[in-house]
C-alpha positions in Angstrom: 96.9 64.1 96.1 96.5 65.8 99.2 98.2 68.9 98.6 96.0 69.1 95.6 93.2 68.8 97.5 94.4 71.3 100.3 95.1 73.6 97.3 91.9 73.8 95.7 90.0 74.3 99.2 92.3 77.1 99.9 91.8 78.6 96.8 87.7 78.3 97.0 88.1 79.8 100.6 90.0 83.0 99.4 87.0 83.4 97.0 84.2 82.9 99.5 86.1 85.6 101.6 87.4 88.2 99.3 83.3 87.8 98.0 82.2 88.5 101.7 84.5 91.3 102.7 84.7 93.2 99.3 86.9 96.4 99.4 84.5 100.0 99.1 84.9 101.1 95.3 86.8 104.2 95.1 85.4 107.2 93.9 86.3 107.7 89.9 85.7 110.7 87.9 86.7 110.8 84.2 86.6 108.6 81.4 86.7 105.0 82.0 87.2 101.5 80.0 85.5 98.5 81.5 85.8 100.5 84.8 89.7 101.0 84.5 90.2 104.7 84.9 91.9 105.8 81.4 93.7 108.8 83.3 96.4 109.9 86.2 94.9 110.8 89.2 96.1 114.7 89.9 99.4 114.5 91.9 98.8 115.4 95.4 99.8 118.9 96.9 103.3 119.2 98.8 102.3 121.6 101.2 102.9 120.5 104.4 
């Protein structure tokens, strides 16, 4: 029953702090489906 316990607290804890330290959105151009990008990204250049 403990490790249950322990389980679900950890679980609640990695909610309350991805929720407090959210990642930055990146910026999307182009069409998008519930905020998925529906596109590549352009390959980088390989110039050095």
């Amino acid at each position: 029953m403990a490790v249950f316990v322990a389980s679900i607290v950890g679980c609640i804890w990695l909610i309350v702090v991805a929720q407090r330290y959210a990642d930055p959105p990146l910026p999307v151009t182009g069409p998008q489906v519930m905020k998925v990008p529906v596109t590549r990204p352009p390959k980088p250049d390989k110039s050095p």
